[in-house]
N, C-alpha and C positions, 0 to 999 in steps of 0.2 A: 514547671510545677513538679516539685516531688510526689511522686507516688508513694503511700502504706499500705501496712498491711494490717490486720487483724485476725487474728484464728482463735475461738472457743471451742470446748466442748464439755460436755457434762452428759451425766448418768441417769436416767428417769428409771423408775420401774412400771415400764408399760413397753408391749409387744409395738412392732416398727411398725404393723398398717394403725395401732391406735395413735402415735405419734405423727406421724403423715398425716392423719386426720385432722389431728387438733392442731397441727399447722396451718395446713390449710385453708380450717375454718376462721380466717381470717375477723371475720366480724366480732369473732367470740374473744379474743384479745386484741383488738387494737376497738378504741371507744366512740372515735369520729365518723364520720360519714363516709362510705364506702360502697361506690356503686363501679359492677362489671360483674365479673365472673373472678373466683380467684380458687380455683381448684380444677384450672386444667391446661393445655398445653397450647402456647399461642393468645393467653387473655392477656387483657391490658384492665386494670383496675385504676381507679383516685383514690386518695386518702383524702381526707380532709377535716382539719381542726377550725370553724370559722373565725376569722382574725387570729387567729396560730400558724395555722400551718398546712401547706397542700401541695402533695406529690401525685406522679404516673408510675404506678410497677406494671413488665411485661416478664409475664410467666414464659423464660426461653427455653425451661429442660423439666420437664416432669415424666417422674418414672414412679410410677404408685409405689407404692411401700417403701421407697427408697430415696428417694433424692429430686426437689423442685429446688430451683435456681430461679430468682428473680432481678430485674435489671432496672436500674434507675441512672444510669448513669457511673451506677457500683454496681456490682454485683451481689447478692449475698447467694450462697451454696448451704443447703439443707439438706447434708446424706447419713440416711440412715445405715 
């Protein structure tokens, strides 16, 4: 299996703990059903779209104001 990559970044105008924030708060952008914890270090959350779609994230690196990594099999890195 070939491995990819993918790398973004972009610009907001908001201070790093208000961004961390509004990542975190996971509920408030993604629109499906979401039950765990998802704003701290060691959680395991579900997604879920009924008859769509349904994942497991494990929150493996969180450093407030700066950078959560989540793991599903991928990774995705969030540093501020």
């Amino acid at each position: 299996m070939k491995t990819e990559s993918y790398t973004t970044s972009f610009t907001v105008d908001q201070s790093p703990d208000e961004v961390f924030h509004a990542i975190n708060n996971v509920r408030a952008w993604w629109s499906g059903e979401i039950q765990g914890d998802t704003d701290k270090l060691g959680a395991e959350f579900t997604y879920r779209v009924p008859d769509v779609h349904s994942s497991k994230q494990n929150i493996t690196e969180f450093i407030p104001g700066k950078k959560v990594v989540l793991a599903r099999g991928w990774t995705a890195t969030l540093a501020l």
